[in-house]
C-alpha positions in Angstrom: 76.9 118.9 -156.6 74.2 120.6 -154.7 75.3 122.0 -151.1 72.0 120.2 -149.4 70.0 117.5 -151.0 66.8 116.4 -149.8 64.7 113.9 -151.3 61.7 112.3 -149.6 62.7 113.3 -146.1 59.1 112.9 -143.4 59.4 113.1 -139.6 56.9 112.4 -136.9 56.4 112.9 -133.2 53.6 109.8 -132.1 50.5 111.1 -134.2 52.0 114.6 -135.2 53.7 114.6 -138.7 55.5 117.3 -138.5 57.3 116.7 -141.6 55.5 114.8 -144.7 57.6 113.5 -147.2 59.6 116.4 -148.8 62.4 116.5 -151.6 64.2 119.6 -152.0 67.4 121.0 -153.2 69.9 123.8 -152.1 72.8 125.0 -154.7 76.2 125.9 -153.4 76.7 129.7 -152.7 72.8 130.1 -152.5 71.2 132.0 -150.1 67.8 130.4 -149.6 64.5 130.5 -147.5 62.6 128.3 -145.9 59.4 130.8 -145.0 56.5 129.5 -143.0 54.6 130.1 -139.7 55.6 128.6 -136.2 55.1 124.8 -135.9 54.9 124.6 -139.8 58.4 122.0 -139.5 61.5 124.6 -140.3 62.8 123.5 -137.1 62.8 120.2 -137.3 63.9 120.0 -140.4 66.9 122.1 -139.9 67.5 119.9 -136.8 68.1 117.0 -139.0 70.0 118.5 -141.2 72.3 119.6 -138.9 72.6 115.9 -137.5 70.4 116.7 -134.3 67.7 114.8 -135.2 67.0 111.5 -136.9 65.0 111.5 -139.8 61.7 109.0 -140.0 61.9 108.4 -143.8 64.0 109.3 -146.7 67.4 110.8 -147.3 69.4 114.0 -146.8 72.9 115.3 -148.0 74.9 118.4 -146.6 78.1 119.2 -148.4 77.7 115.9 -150.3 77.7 113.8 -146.5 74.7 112.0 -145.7 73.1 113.4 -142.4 72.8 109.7 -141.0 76.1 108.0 -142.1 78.1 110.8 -142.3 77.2 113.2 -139.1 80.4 113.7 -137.9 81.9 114.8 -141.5 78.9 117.2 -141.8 79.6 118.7 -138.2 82.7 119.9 -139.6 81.2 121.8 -142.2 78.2 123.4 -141.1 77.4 126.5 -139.1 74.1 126.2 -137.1 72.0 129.4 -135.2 69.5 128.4 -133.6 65.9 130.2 -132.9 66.6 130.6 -129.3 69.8 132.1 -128.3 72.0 129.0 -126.6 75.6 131.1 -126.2 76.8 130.6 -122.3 75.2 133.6 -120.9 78.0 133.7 -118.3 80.7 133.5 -120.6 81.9 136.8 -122.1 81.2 137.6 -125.7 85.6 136.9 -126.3 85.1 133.8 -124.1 82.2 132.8 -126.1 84.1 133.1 -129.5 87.6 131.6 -128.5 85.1 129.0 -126.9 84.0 128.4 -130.3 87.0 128.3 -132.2 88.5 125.7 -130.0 85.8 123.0 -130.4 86.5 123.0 -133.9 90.1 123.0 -133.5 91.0 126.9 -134.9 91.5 130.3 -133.4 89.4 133.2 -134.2 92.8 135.2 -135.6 92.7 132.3 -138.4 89.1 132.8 -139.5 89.1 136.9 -138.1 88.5 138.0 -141.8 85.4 136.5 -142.1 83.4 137.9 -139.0 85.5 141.1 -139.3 82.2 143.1 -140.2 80.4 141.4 -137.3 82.7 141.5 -134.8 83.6 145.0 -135.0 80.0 146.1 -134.4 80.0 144.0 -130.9 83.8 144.6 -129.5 83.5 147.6 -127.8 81.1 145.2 -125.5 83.6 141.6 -125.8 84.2 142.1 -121.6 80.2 141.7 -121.2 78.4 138.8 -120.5 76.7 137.2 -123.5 73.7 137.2 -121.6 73.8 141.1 -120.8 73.8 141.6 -124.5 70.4 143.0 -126.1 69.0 141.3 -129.1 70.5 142.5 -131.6 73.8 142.2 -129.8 72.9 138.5 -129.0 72.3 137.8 -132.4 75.3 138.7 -133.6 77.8 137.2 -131.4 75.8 133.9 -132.0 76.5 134.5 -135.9 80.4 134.8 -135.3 80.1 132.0 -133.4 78.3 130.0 -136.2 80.9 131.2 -138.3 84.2 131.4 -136.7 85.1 127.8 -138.5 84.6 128.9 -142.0 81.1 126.0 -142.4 80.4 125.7 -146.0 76.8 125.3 -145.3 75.3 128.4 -142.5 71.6 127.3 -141.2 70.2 129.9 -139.5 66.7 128.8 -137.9 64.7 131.6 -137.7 67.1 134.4 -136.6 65.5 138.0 -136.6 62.5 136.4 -134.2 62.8 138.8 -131.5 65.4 141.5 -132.4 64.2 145.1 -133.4 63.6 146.4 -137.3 67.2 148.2 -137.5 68.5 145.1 -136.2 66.8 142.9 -138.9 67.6 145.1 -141.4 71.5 144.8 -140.4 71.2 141.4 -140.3 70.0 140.6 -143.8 72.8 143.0 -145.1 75.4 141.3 -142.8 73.7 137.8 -145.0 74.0 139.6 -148.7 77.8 140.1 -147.9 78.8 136.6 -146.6 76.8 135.1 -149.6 79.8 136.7 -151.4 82.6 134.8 -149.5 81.0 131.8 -151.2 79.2 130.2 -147.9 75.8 128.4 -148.8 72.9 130.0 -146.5 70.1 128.4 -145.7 68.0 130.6 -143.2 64.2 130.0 -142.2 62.1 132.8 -141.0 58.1 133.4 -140.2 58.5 136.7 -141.5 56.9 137.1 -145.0 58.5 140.6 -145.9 62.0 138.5 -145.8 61.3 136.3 -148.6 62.2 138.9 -151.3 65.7 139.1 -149.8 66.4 135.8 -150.4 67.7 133.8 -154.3 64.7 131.5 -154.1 62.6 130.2 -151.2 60.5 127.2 -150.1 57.0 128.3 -148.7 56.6 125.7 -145.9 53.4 124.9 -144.1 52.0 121.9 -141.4 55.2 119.9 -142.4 54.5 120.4 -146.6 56.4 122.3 -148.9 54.2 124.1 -151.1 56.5 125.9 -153.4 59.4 126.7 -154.7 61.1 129.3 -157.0 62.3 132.7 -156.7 60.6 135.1 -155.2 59.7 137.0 -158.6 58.3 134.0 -159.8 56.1 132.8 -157.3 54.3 135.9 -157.5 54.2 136.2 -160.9 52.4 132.5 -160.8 49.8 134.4 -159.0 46.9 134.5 -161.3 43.7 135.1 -159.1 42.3 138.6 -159.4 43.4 140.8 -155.5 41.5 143.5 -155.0 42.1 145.9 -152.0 38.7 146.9 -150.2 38.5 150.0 -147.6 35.8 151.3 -145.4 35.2 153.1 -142.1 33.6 150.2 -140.6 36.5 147.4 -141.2 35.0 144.5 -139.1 31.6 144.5 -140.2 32.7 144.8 -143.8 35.0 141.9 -143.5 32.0 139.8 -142.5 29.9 141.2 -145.0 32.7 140.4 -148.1 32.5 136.9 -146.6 28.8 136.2 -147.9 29.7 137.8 -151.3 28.8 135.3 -153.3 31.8 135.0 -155.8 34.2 135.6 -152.7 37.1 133.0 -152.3 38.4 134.6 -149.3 39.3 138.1 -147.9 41.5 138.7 -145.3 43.0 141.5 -143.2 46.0 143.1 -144.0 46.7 146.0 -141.9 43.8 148.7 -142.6 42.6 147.3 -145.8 41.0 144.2 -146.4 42.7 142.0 -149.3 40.2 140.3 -151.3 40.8 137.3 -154.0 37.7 135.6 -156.1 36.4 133.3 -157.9 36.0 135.3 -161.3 37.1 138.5 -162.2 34.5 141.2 -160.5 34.0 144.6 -161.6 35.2 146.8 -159.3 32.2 149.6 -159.7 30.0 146.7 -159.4 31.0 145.6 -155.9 31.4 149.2 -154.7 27.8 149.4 -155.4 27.3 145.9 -153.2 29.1 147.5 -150.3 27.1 150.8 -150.3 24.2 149.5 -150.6 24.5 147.5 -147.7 25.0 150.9 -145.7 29.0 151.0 -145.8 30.4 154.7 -146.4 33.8 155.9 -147.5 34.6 152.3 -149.8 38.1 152.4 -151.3 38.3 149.2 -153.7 41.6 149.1 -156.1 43.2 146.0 -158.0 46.1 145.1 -155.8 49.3 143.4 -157.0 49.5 140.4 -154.6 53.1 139.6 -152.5 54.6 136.4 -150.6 52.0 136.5 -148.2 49.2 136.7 -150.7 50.5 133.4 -152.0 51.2 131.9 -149.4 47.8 132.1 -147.5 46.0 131.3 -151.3 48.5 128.1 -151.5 47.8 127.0 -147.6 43.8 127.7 -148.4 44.8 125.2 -151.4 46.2 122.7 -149.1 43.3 122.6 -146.3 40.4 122.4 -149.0 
C-alpha cells in the first residue's frame, strides 16, 4: 500500500485552477519532491493532503485514510511544516514542544529518540522564545514539533525558503537520517539544486505535474543538444542568440548563457556567428543539462 495516493486530484480558487487534475503516488519510507516555482500549487496541494483543504475533484489517500472521509484518522498520522513558521513565538522552544506532544496525547520523553539529533542542536537555547530563534533555529524546532508524535507520513512545504546555505545543508542531512527510521517524507521546495537529494521527484508547474522519476532519470530523458555560450558582452549576446535561427531557447544561468536547439549545431560554426557579429572572448562548450534544464524545457513544452 502506497503511503499517499493521489489520483485525479484538481482544485480551484473562482477562475484560478491552481491545481488541474493530477494522479500521483508516494511509496512508504520514500523521501520524495514535489519541485516547482512559487504559486505553481505545492501548497495547496499539501494543504489537502494534510486535511486543510477540500479538494475540488478526485481522490486522495494518506496512510491508506482518505483525506475527506477519514481526516481525523490521517491527523493522527501525519507530521505537517509549513512554509511560514507558525510555532507560538511567545512560547519557549520546551513550551513549544511539550505543547506539541500533548495535543497528540504523548510526551516528548516517549518519542525523545527520534528528534534526539535535532533537539540537541537547539537545547542550549530551549529557555528562548521561539520567535527569538534565527532561521535555522526556527526551522528546526518546527521539525521536532512535526515530529514529536512519531507521523508515518512528514510533509514539509517548502522548508529551507529563508534559512542560510549551512542551514539547508543540515537540514537535508537531518532528512537522509529520518528516512532511515522508516518515516515517509514528502517535502516541496522551489529550489532546483534540492531535487538530486531526493528518491524521485514530481516537477510541478501552474497546478500540472509534468514529470516524474528519479532524478537520474529525468535528466537522462534529456535529449536536446545544451550548449554553454560565454562572452564579455552577456546581455547583448543573449539577445543576439535569440534571432539565431535554429535557437529553441537560451537562457541565463549565472555567467554563462545555456543554449538548447532545434538540431544539433556545430559548435565552430556558431562561434563563427557570434564573432562575426562583433562579440569577443566567445566560450561555447556542450553542457550536460540538470533539473533546472528540464524543467524550464518541460514548462516551455507546456506553454507552447
Amino acid at each position: 500500500m502506497a503511503a499517499i495516493k493521489i489520483e485525479q486530484l484538481s482544485k480551484s480558487y473562482g477562475q484560478l485552477e491552481a491545481l488541474k487534475p493530477l494522479s500521483l503516488q508516494v511509496e512508504k519510507g520514500e523521501l520524495f519532491g514535489l519541485i516547482g516555482p512559487d504559486g505553481a500549487g505545492k501548497s495547496t496541494l499539501f494543504r489537502i493532503l494534510t486535511t486543510l483543504l477540500l479538494p475540488d475533484t478526485g481522490t486522495a489517500e494518506v496512510a491508506g485514510f482518505d483525506v475527506v472521509k477519514n481526516y481525523k484518522e490521517i491527523r493522527k498520522r501525519v507530521g505537517y511544516m509549513p512554509g511560514r513558521f507558525s510555532l507560538y513565538q511567545d512560547l519557549s522552544v520546551e513550551e513549544n514542544l511539550n505543547f506539541f506532544a500533548t495535543i497528540f496525547g504523548t510526551t516528548v520523553k516517549e518519542n525523545y529518540d527520534l528528534i534526539r539529533d535535532i533537539y540537541v542542536q537547539i537545547e542550549p537555547f530551549k529557555k528562548r522564545r521561539a520567535g527569538k530563534l534565527s532561521g535555522g533555529m526556527k526551522q528546526k524546532l518546527a521539525l521536532c514539533c512535526a515530529l514529536i508524535h512519531k507521523p508515518e507520513v512528514l510533509f514539509l512545504d517548502e522548508p529551507t525558503t529563508g534559512v542560510d546555505a549551512v542551514s539547508r545543508k543540515e537540514f537535508w542531512e537531518m532528512l537522509q537520517q529520518l528516512k532511515a527510521t522508516g518515516i515517509t517524507i514528502f517535502v516541496s521546495t522551489p529550489y532546483m539544486d534540492e531535487a538530486g537529494l531526493c528518491e524521485r521527484i514530481a516537477l510541478i508547474q501552474l497546478g500540472e505535474i509534468l514529470s516524474v522519476d528519479t532524478p537520474e532519470k529525468i535528466v537522462t530523458n534529456f535529449q536536446k543538444q545544451l550548449l554553454i555560450v560565454k562572452s564579455d558582452q552577456f546581455y547583448p549576446l543573449l539577445k543576439a542568440l535569440r534571432s539565431y535561427e535554429m535557437t529553441e531557447q537560451v537562457l541565463p544561468f549565472g555567467d554563462f548563457l545555456h543554449l538548447t536547439t532545434t538540431e544539433l549545431v556545430d559548435e565552430n560554426l556558431l562561434k563563427s556567428w557570434i564573432e562575426e557579429r562583433g562579440f569577443t572572448n566567445v566560450e561555447i562548450h556542450a553542457g550536460n543539462p540538470g533539473i533546472e534544464d528540464v524543467f524550464l524545457d518541460l514548462m516551455q513544452t507546456q506553454t507552447s
